[in-house]
N, CA and C atoms as an extended XYZ file, in Angstrom:
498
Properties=species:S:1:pos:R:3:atomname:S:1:resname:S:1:resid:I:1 pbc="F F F"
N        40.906        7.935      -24.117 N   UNK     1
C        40.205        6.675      -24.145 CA  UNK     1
C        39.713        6.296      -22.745 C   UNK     1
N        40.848        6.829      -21.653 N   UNK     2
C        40.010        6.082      -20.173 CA  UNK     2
C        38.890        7.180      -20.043 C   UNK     2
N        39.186        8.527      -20.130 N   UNK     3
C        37.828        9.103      -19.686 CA  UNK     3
C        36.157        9.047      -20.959 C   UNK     3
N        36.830        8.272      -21.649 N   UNK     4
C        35.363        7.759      -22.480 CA  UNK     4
C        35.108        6.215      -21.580 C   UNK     4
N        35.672        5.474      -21.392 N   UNK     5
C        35.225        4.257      -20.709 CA  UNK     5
C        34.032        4.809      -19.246 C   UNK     5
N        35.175        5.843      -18.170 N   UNK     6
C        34.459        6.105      -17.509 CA  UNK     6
C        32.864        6.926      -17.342 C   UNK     6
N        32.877        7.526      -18.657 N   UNK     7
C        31.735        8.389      -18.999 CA  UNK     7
C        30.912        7.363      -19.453 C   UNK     7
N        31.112        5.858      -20.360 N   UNK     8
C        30.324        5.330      -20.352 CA  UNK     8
C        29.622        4.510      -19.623 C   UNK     8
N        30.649        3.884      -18.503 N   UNK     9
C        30.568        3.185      -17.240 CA  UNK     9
C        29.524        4.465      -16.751 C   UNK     9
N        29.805        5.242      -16.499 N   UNK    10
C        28.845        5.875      -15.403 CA  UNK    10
C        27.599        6.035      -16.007 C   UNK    10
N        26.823        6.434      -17.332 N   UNK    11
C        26.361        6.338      -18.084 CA  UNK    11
C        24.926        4.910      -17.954 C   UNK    11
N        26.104        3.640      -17.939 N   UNK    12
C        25.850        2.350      -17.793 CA  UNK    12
C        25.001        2.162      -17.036 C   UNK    12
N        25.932        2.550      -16.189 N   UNK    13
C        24.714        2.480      -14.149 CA  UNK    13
C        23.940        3.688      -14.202 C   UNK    13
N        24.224        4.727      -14.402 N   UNK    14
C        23.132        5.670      -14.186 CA  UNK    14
C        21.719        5.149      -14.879 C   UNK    14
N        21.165        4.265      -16.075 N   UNK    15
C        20.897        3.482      -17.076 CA  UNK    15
C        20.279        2.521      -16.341 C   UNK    15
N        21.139        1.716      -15.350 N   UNK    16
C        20.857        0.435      -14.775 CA  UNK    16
C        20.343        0.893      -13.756 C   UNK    16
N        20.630        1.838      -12.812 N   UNK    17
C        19.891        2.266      -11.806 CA  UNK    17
C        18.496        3.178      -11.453 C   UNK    17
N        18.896        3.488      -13.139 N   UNK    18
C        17.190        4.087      -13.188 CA  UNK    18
C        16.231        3.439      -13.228 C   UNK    18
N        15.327        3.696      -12.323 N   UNK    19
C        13.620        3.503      -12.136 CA  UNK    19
C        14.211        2.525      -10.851 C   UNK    19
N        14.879        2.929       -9.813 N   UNK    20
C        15.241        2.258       -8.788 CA  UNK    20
C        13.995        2.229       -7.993 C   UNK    20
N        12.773        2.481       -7.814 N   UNK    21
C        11.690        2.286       -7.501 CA  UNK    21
C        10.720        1.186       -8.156 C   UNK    21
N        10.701        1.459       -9.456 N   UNK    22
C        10.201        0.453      -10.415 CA  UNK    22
C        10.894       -0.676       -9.846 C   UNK    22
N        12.222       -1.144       -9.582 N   UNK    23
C        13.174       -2.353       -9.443 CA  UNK    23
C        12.521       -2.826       -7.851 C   UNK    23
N        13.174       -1.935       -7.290 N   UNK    24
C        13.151       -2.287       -5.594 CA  UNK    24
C        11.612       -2.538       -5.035 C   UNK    24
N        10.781       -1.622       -5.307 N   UNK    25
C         9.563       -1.866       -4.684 CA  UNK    25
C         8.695       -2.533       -5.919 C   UNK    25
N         8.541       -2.256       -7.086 N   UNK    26
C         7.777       -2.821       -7.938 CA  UNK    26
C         6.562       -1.793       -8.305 C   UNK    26
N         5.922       -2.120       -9.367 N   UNK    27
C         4.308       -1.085       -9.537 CA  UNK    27
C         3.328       -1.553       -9.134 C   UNK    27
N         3.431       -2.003       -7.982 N   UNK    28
C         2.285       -3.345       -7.540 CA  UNK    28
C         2.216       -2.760       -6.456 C   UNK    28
N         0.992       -2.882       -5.496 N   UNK    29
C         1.322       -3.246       -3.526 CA  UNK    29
C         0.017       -4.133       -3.505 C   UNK    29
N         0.301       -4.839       -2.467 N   UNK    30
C        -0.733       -6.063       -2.376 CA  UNK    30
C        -1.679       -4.798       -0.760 C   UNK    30
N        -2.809       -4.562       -0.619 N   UNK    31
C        -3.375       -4.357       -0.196 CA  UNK    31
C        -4.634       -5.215        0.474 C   UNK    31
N        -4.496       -5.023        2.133 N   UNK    32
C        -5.422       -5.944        2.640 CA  UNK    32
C        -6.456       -5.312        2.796 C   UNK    32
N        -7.734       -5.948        3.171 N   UNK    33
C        -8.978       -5.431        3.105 CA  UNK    33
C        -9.508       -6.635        4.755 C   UNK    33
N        -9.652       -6.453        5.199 N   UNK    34
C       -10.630       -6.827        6.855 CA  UNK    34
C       -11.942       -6.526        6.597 C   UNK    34
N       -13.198       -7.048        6.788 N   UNK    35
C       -14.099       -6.874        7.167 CA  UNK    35
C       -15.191       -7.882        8.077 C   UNK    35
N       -15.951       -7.516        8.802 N   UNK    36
C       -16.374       -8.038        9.813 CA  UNK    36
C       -18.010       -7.556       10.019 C   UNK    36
N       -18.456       -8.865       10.107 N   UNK    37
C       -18.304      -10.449        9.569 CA  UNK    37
C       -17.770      -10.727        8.778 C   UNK    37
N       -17.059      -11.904        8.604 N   UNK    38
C       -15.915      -12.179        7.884 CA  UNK    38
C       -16.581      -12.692        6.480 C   UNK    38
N       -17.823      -12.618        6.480 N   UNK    39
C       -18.273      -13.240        5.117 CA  UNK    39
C       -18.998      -12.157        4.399 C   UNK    39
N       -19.034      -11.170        4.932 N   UNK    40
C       -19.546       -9.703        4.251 CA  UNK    40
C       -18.782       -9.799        2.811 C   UNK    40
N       -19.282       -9.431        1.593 N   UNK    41
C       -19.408       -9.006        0.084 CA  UNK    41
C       -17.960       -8.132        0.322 C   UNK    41
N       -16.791       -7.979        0.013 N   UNK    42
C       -15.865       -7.212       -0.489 CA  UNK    42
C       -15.902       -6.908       -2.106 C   UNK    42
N       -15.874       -5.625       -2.394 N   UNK    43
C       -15.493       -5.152       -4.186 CA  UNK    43
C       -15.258       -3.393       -4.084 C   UNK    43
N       -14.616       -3.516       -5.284 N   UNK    44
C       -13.862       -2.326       -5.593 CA  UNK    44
C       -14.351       -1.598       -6.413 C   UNK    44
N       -14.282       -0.181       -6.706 N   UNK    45
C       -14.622        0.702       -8.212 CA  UNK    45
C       -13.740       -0.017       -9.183 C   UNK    45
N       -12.581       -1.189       -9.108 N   UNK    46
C       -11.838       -0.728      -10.192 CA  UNK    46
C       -11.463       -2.279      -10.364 C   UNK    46
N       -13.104       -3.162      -10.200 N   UNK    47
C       -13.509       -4.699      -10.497 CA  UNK    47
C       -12.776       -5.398       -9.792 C   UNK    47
N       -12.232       -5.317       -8.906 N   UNK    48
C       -11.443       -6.561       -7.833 CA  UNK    48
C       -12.608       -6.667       -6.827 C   UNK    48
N       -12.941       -8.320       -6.138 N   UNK    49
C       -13.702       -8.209       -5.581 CA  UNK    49
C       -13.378       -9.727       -4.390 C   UNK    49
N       -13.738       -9.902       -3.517 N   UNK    50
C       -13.371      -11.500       -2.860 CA  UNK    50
C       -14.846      -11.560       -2.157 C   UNK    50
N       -14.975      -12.678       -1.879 N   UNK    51
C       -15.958      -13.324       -1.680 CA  UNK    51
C       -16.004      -13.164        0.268 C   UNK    51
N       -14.833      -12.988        0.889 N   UNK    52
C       -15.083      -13.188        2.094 CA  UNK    52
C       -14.478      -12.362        2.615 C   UNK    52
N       -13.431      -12.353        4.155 N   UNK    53
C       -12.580      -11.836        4.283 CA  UNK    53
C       -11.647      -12.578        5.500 C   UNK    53
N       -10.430      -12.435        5.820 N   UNK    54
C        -9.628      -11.452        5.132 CA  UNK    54
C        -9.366      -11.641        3.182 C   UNK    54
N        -9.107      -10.417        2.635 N   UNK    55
C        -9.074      -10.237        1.200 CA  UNK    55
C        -7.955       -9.450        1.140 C   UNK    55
N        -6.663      -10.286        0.053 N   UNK    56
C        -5.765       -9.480       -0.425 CA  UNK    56
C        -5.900       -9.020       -2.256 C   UNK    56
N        -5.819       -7.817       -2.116 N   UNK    57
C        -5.824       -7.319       -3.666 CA  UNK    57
C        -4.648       -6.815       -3.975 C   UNK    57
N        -4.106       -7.424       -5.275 N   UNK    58
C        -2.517       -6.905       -6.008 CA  UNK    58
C        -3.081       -5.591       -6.730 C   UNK    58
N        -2.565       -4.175       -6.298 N   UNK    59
C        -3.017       -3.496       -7.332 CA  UNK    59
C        -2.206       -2.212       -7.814 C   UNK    59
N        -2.330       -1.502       -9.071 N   UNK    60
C        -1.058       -0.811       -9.212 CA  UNK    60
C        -1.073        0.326       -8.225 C   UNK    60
N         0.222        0.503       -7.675 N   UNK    61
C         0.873        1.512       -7.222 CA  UNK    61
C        -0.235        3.057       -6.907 C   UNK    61
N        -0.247        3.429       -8.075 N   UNK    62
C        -0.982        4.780       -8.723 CA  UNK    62
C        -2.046        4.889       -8.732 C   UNK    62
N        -2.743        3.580       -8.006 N   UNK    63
C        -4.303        3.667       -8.526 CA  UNK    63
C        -4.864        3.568       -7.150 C   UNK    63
N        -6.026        4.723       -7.131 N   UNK    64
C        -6.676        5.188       -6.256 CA  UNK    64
C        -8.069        4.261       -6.274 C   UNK    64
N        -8.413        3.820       -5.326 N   UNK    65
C        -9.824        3.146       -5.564 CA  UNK    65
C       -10.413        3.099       -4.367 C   UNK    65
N       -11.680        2.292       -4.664 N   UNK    66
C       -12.646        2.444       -3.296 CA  UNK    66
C       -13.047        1.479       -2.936 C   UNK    66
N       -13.038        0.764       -1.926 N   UNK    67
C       -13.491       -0.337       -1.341 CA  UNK    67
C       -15.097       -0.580       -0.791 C   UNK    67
N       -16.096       -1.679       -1.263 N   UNK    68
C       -17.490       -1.129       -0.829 CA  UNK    68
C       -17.549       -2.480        0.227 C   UNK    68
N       -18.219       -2.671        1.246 N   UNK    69
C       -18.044       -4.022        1.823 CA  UNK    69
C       -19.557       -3.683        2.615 C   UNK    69
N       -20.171       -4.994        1.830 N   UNK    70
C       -22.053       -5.338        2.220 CA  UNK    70
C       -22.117       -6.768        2.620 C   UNK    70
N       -23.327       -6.977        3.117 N   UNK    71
C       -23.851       -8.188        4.034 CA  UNK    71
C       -25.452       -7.479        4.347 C   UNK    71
N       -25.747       -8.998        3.845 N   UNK    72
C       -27.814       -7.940        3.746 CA  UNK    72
C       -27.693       -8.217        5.488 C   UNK    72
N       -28.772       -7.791        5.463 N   UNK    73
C       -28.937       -6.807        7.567 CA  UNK    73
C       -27.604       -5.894        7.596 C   UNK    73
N       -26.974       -5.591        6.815 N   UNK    74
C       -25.537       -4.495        7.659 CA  UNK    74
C       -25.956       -3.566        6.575 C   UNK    74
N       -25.360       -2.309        7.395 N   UNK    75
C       -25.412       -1.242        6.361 CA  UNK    75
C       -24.424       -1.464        5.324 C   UNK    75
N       -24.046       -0.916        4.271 N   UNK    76
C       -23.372       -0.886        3.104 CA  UNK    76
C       -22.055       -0.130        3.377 C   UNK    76
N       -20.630       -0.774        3.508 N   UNK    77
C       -19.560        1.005        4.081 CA  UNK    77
C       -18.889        0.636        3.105 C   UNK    77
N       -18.395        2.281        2.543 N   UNK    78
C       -17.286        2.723        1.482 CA  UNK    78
C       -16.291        3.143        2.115 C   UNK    78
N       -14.844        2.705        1.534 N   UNK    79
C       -13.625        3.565        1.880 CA  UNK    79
C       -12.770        3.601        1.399 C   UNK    79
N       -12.421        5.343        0.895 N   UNK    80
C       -11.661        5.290       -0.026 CA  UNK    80
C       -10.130        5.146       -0.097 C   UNK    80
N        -9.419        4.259       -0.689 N   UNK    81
C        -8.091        4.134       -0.675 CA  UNK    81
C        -7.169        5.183       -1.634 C   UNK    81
N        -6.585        6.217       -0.833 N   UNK    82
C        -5.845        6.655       -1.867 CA  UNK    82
C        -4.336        6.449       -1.707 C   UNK    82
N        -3.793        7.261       -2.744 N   UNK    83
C        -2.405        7.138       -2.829 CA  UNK    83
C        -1.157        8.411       -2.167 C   UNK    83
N         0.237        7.896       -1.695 N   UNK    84
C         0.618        8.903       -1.332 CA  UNK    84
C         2.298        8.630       -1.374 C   UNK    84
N         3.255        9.652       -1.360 N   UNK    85
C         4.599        9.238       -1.250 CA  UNK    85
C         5.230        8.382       -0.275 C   UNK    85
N         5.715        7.797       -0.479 N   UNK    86
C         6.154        6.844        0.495 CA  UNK    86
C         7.676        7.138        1.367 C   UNK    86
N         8.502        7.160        2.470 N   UNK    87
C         9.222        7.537        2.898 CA  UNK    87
C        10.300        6.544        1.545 C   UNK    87
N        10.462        5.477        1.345 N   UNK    88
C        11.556        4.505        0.672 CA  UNK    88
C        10.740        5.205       -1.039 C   UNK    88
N        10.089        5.737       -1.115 N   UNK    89
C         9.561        6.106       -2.731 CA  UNK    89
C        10.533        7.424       -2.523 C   UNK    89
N        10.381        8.040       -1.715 N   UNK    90
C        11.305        9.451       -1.931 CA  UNK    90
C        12.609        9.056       -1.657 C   UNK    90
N        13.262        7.986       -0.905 N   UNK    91
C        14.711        7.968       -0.926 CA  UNK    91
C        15.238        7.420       -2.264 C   UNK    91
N        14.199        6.977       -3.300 N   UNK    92
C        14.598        6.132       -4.536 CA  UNK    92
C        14.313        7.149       -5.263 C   UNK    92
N        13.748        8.119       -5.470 N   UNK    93
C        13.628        9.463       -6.269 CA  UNK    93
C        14.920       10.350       -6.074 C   UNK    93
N        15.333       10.309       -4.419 N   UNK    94
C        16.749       11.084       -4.394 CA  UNK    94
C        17.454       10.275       -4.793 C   UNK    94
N        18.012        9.135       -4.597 N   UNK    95
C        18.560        8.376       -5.278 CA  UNK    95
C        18.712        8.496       -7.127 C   UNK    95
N        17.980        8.275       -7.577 N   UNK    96
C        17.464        8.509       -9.045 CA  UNK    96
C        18.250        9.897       -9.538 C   UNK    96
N        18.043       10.733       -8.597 N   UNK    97
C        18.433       12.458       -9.134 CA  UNK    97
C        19.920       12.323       -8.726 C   UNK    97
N        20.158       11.454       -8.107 N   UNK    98
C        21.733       11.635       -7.305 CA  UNK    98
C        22.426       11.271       -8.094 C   UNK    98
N        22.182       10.258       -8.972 N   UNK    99
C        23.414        9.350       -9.860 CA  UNK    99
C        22.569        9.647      -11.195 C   UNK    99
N        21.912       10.812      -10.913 N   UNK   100
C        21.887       10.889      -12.794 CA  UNK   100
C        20.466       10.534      -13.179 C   UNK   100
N        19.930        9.396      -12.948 N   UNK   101
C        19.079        8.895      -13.545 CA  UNK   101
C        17.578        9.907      -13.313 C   UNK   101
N        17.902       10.443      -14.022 N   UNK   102
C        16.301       11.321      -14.659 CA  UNK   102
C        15.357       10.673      -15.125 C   UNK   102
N        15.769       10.143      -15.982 N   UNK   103
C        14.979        8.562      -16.527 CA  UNK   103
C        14.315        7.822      -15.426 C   UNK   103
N        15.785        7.623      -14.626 N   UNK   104
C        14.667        6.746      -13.769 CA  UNK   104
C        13.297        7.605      -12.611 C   UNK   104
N        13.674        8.609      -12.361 N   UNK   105
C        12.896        9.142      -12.146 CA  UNK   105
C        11.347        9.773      -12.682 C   UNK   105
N        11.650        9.615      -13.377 N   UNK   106
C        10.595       10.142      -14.395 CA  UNK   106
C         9.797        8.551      -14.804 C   UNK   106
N        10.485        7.560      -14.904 N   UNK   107
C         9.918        6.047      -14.450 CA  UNK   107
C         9.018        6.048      -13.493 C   UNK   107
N         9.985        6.021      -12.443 N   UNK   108
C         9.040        5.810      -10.898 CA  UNK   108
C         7.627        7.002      -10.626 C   UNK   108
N         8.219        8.250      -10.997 N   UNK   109
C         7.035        8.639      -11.121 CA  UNK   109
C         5.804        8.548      -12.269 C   UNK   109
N         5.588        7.955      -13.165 N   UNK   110
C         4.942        7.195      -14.080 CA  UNK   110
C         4.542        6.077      -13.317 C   UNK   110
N         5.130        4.918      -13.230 N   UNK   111
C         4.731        3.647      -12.917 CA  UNK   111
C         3.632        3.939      -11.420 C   UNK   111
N         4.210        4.888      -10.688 N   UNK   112
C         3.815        5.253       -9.437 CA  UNK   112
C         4.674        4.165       -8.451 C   UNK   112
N         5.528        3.918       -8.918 N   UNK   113
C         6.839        2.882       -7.610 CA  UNK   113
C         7.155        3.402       -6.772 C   UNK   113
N         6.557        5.406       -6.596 N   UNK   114
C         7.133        5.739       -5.050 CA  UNK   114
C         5.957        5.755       -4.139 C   UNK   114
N         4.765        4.955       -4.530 N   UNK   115
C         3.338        5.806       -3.834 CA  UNK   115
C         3.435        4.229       -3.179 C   UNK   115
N         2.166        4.305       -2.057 N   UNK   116
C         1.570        3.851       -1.101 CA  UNK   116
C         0.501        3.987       -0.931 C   UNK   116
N        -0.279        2.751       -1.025 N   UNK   117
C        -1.623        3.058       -0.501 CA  UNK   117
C        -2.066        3.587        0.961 C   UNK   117
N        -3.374        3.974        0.881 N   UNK   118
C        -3.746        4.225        2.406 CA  UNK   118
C        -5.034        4.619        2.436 C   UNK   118
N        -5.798        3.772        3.771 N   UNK   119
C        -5.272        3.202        4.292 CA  UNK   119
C        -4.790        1.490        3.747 C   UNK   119
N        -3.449        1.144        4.290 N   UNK   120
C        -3.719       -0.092        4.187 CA  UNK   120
C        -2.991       -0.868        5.405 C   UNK   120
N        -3.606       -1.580        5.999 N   UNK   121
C        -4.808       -2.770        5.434 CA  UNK   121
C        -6.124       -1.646        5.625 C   UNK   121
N        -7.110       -1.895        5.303 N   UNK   122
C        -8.633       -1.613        5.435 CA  UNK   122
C        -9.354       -2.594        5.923 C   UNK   122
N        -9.726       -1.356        7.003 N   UNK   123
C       -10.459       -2.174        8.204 CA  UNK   123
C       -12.012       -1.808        8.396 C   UNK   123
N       -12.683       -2.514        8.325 N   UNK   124
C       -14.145       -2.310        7.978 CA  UNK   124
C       -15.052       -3.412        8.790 C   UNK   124
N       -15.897       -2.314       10.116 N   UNK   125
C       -16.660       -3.374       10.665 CA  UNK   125
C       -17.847       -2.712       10.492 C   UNK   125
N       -18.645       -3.651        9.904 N   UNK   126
C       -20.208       -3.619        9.446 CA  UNK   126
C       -20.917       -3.340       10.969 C   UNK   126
N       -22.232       -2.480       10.775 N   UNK   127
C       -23.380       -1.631       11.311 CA  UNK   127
C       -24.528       -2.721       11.210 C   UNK   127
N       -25.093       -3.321       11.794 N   UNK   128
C       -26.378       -3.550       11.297 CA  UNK   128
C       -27.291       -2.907       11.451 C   UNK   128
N       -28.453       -2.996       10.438 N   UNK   129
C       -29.771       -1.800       10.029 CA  UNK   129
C       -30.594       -2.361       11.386 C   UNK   129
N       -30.697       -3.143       12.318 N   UNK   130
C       -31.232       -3.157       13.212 CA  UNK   130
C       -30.362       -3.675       14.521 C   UNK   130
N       -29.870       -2.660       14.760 N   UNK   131
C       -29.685       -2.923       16.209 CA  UNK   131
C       -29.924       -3.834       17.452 C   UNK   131
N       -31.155       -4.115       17.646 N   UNK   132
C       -31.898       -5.005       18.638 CA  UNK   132
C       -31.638       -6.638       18.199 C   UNK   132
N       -31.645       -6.719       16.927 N   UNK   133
C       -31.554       -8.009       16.154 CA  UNK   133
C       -30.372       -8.667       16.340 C   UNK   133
N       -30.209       -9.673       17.050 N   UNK   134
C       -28.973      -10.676       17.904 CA  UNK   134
C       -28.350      -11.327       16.584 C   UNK   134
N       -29.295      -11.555       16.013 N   UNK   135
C       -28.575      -12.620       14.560 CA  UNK   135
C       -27.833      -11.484       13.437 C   UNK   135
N       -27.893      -10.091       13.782 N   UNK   136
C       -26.641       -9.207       13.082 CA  UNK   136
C       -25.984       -8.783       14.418 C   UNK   136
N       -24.826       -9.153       14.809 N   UNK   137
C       -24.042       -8.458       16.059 CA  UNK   137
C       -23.088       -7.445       15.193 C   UNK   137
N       -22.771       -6.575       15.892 N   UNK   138
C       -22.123       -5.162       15.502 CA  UNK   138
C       -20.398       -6.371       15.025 C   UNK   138
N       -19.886       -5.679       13.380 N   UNK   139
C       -18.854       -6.422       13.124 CA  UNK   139
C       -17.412       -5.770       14.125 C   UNK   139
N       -17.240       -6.636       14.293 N   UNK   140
C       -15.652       -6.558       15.494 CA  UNK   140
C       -14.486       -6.865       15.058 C   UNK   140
N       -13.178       -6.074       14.614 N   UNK   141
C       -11.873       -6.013       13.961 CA  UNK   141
C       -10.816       -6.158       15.382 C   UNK   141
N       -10.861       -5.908       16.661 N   UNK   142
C       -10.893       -5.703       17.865 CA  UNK   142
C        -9.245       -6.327       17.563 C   UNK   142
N        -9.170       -7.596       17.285 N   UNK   143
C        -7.785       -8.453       17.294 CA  UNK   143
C        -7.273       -8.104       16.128 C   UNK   143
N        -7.388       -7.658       15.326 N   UNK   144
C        -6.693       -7.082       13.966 CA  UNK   144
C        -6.176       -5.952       14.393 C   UNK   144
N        -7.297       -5.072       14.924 N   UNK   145
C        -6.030       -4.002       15.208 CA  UNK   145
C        -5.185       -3.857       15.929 C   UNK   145
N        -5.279       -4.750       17.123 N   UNK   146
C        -4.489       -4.735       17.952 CA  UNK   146
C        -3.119       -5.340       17.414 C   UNK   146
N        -3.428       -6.292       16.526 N   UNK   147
C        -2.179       -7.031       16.045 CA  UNK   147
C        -1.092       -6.158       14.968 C   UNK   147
N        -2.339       -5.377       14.669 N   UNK   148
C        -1.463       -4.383       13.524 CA  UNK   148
C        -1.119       -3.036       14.307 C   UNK   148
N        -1.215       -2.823       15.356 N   UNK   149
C        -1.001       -1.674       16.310 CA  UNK   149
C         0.639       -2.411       17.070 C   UNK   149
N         0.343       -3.579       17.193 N   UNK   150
C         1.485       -4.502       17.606 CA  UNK   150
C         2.876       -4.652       16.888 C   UNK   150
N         2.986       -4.484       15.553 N   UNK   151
C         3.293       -4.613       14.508 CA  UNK   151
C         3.764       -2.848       14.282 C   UNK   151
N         3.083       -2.583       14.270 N   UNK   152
C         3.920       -1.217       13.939 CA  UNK   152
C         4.555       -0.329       15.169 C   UNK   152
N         4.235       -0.670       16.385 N   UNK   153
C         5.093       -0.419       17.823 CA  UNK   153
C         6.645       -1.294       17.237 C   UNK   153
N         6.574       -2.512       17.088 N   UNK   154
C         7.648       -3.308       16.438 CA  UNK   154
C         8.427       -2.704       15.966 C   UNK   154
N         7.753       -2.226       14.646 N   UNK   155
C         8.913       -1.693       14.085 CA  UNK   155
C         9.411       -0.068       14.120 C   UNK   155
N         8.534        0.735       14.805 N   UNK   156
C         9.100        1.621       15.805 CA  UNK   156
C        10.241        1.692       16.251 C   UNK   156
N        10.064        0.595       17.485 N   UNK   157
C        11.396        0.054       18.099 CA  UNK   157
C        12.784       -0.250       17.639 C   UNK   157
N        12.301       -1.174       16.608 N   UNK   158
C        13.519       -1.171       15.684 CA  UNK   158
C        14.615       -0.103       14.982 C   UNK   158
N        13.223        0.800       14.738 N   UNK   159
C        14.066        1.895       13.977 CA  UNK   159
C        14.977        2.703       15.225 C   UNK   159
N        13.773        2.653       16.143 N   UNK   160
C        15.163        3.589       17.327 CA  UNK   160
C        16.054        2.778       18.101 C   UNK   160
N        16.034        1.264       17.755 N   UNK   161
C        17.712        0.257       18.694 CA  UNK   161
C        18.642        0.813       17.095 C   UNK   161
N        18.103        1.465       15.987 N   UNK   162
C        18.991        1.134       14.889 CA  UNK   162
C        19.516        2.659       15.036 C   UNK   162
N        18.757        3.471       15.940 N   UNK   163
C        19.667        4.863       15.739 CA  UNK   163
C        18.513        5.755       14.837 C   UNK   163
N        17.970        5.133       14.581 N   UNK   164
C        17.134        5.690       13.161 CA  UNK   164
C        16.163        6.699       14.043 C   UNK   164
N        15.968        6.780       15.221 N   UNK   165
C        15.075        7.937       15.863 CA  UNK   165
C        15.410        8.976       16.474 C   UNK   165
N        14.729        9.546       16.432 N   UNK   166
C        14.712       11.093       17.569 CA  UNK   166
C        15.355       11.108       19.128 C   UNK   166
């Protein structure tokens, strides 16, 4: 009788812990979009679209799409966002295989709860079709990236005061 409790207990959680990706990260990532001028046309192949920018889009996990971002005098730029494993998507897949959960694995890879977009954020500074013309100035992201270059030195750091580096 105890080693049926424990077979079902483990059972239980292996059960509860599957799709530990699905749980922890979700089938969602909110993806930013920058473009410059900040009032340039943002839209997607896959009907998400904002009127200005900055623009955040909720979108699933798994789904690959393309970002188009226009403003009449600028040229028209595409870029494509795809998808890819994520360092915390593969520790929730070993995870998943470690305690059993096949299920959940086979979840996360379905839902796509181990992927990552990229790039993200998307950074997009508009061209104008005439050059010489003062009233289109070349679009400038200049403080975005720096802030997001800032931001990921950050947490760099972090990882190596935590031991976590080379």
């Amino acid at each position: 009788m105890k080693n049926f409790f424990l077979i079902a207990s483990l059972l239980i959680a292996g059960f509860i812990l599957s799709g530990c990706g699905s749980v922890t990260r979700g089938t969602s990532e909110t993806v930013k979009v920058y473009a410059s001028p900040e009032d340039a046309q943002i839209a997607t192949n896959i009907g998400m679209s904002c009127p200005s920018s900055p623009c955040t889009l909720k979108v699933p996990r798994k789904t690959e799409f393309a970002v188009t971002v226009s403003k009449e005098g600028y040229k028209t730029e595409k870029v494509n966002v795809s998808t890819e494993v994520a360092g915390t998507g593969v520790a929730s897949m070993a995870g998943n295989v470690l305690v059993g959960g096949i299920i959940g694995a086979g979840v996360d890879a379905y839902t796509g709860a181990m992927l990552n977009h990229n790039p993200n954020p998307v950074l997009v500074e508009l061209k104008p079709e005439n050059p010489e013309n003062p009233e289109t100035p070349v679009g400038d992201l200049s403080q975005v990236k720096q802030r997001y270059a800032d931001l990921q030195k950050s947490h760099q750091d972090n990882v190596m005061e935590r031991g976590g580096g080379v």
